[in-house]
N, C-alpha and C positions, 0 to 999 in steps of 0.2 A: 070169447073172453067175457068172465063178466064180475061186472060193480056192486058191493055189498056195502048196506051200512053198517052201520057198531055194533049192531044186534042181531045182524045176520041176516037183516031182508036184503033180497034182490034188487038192487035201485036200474040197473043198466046193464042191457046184453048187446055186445060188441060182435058185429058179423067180419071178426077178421081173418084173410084169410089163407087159407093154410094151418097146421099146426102152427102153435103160438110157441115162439122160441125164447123171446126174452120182452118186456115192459119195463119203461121208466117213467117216472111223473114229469113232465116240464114244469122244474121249480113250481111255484107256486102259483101257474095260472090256469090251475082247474085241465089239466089238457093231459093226455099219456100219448109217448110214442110207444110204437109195439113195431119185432121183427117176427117175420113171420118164417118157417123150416121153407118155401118157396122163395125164400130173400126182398119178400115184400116189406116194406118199412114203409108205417101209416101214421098218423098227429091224428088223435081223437079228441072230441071234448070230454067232456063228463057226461053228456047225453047220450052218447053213445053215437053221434055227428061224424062221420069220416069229416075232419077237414084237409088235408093232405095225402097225398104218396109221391115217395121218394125215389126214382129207378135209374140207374146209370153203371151200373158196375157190371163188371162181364164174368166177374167168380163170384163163390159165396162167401156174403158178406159175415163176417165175425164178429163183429159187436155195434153197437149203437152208443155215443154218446152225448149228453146234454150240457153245454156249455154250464158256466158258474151264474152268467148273469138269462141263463134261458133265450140266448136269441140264436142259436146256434146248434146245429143238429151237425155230429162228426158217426159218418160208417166208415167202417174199415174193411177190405173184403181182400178175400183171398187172390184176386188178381193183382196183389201189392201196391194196391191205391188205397187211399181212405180222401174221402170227399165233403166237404166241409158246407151244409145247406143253408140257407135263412129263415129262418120260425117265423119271422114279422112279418113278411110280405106275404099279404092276401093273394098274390095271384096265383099261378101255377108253379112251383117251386122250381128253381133250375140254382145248380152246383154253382156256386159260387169261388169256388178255391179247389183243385185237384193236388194230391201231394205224390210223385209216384216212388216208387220203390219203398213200397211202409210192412214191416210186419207190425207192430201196435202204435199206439197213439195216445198220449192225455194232454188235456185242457190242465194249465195250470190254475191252480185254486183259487187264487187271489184275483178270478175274473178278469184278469188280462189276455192278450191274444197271443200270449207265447204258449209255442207245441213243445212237448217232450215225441219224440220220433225216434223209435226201434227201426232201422232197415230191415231187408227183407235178407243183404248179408250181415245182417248181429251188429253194426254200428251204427251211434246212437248222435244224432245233433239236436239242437236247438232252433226252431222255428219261430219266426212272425212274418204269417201269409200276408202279399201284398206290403209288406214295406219291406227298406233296404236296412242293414244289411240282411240278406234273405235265410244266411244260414250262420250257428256257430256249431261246429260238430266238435264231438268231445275226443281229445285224442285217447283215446284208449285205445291198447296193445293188445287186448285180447277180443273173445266173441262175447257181445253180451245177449241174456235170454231177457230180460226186461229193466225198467227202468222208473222210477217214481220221482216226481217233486214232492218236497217237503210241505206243510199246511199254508207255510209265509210265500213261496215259490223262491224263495231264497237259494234253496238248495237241493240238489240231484243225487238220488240213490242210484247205481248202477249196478246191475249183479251177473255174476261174471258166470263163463260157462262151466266153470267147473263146480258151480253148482254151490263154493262155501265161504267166497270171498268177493270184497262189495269195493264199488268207490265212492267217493262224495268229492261231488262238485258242486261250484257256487253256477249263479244263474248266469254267467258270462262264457262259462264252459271253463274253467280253470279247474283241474285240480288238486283238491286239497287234501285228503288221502285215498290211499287204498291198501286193504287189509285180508287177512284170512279172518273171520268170526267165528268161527268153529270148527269142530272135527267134522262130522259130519256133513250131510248136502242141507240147507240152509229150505227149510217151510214156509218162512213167511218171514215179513219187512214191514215194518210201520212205523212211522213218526209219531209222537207225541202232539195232539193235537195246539200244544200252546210251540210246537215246533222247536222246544228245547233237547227233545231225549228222542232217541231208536230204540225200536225192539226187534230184535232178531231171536226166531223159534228156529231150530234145526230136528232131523230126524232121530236122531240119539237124543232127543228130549230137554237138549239143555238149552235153557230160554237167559237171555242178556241183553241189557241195556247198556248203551250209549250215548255219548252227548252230539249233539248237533254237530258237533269238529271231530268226532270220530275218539273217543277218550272212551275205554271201558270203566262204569260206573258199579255194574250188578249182574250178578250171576245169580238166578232168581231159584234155578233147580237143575242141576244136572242128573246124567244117565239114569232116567226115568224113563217111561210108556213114551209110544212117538207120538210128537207130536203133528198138528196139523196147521194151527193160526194160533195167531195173538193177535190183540190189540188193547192200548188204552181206553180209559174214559173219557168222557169230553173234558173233564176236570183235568185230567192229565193224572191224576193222583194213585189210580189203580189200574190195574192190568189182567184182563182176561184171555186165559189159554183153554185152547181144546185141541183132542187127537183122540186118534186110535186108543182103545183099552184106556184110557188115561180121565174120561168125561172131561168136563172142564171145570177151571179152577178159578178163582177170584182172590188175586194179591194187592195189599196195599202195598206201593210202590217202593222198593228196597230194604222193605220187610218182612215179617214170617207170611202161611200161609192164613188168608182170612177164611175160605172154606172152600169146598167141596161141594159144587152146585148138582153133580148128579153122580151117583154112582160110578164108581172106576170101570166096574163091567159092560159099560153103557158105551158106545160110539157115538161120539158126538162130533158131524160134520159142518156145522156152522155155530157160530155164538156172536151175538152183538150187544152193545150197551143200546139203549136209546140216546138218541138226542141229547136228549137231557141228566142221561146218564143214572134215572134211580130206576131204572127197571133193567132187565136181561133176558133177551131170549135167544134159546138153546133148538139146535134141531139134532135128532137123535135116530139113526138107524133102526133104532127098537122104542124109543117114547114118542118118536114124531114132535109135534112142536110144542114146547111148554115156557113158559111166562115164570119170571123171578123175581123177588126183589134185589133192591141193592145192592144188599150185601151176600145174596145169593143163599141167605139161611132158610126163605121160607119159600114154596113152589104159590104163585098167583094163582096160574091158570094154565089147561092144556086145551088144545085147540080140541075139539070134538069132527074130529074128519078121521077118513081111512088112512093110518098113520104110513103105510106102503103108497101112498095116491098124493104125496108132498113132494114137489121140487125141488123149493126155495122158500125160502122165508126171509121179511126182511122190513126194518121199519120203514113207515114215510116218513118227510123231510121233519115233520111239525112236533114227532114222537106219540100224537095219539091213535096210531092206525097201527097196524102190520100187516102186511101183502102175502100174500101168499099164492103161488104160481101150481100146477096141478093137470094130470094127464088131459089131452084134448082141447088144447088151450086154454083151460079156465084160470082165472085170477079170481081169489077171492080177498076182500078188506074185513081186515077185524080191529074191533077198539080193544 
């Protein structure tokens, strides 16, 4: 793995090891964890310093992630445990919280110590490791495939197995509906990030928004190209989609469309706002990675790399970087 600055020098090569599978930054204290294709999970600085590794799990581990307030390291691993570490303690790291029978897991946002918990049979509770009560599980009648908190932790997305209907529940595990959202098997799910509206994309292409209680507000586009993701801006005020044959598109929020950021002929498999919400970047099967403005009329910039030799693309937390992950474990940072 290795550290670039904004202009493309080399600052820092990482001897981690194994192929490199996935990198995250710890918040903001200068530090990356990295999983490695041998399920080694390592804390670096920015020197390139091993200061940690993490090993306790007897399957391979599926994801790494970083608490809200950074003192907290959660793996998930395919032996249906995920295990909860401590970032702060200098000494030799040992598991602090085992959870068992887990398929996925998230840290609620609002940097509290409540868990959202997928089991390993499709039923979904509520956790706070270490205090009582220990568990609220949601009763849901059916299987679910995953599950999301809202931006506030207020509120639980749950989406069901048949793939095009969702629940909402509050943070006590009650719920308050549940719905069919489409024809279709359902793409993607996201909150508004001022946590008043839903966005739901399905694969018949038709993209809809929702209120926090579950109330249809907007049908943004139906039976069009399929799609892949949505999401808001940070503003909450626009909303960006991509998929298959479709590129992606940039709407003002229950309005017409405001443009057409890459060609319909184009696949585009990821799209994100920045931070800050006046930039956009696109990764594309055939343009690889390219830089937008706001409003998605003008192209900034296209990375200058082997557009087939991209993984991921993805902002850091501050919005003046973008990661970019690469065969043989390379990471590389661009301004």
């Amino acid at each position: 793995m290795r550290l670039w600055d904004e202009r493309g020098r080399l600052l820092t090569k990482y001897s981690v090891p194994g192929d490199l599978r996935e990198a995250a930054l710890v918040g903001n204290q200068g530090r990356v964890a990295t999983l490695s294709r041998d399920d080694t999970v390592s804390i670096w600085d920015l020197s390139g310093r091993l200061l940690k590794t993490f090993r306790g799990h007897s399957g391979r581990i599926n994801a790494i992630r970083v608490s809200p307030d950074a003192e907290t390291l959660l793996t998930a691993s395919e032996d249906t445990t995920a295990k909860l570490w401590p970032l702060a303690d200098e000494l030799a790291p040992e598991c602090k919280t085992e959870l068992s029978d887990v398929a996925s897991v998230r840290f609620a946002p609002n940097g509290g110590d409540l868990l959202l918990i997928v089991t390993s049979d499709r039923r979904v509770s509520l956790r706070r490791p270490g205090k009582l009560p220990m568990d609220s599980e949601l009763a849901e009648e059916r299987e679910v495939r995953d599950a999301l908190f809202s931006p506030d932790s207020r509120r639980v997305v749950t989406l069901g197995g048949n793939r095009n209907d969702l629940g909402l529940w509050d943070s006590e595990g009650r719920l308050l509906l549940r719905c069919c959202t489409h024809e279709a098997p359902l793409t993607s799910v996201a909150f508004s990030p001022d946590g008043r509206h839903l966005l739901t994309t399905s694969a018949d292409g038709a993209v809809k928004v929702w209120t926090a209680e579950g109330a249809a507000v907007a049908s943004l586009v139906e039976k069009t190209d399929r799609l892949v993701g949505g999401q808001f801006s940070p503003d909450s005020s626009r909303i960006l989609t991509f998929g298959s044959d479709s590129g992606a598109r940039l709407w003002a929020y229950r309005k017409s469309l405001v443009s057409t950021t890459l060609s319909p002929e184009h696949e585009v498999t990821s799209a994100q706002f920045s931070p800050q919400g006046d930039r956009l970047i696109l990764m594309s099967t055939l343009d690889g990675v390219s830089l937008w403005d706001r409003e998605g009329r003008h192209l900034v910039s296209e990375m200058e790399e082997d557009r087939s030799g991209i993984y991921s693309a993805c902002w850091v937390a501050q919005g003046d970087a973008i990661v970019t992950t690469h065969p043989g474990g390379e990471v590389k940072v661009w301004s």
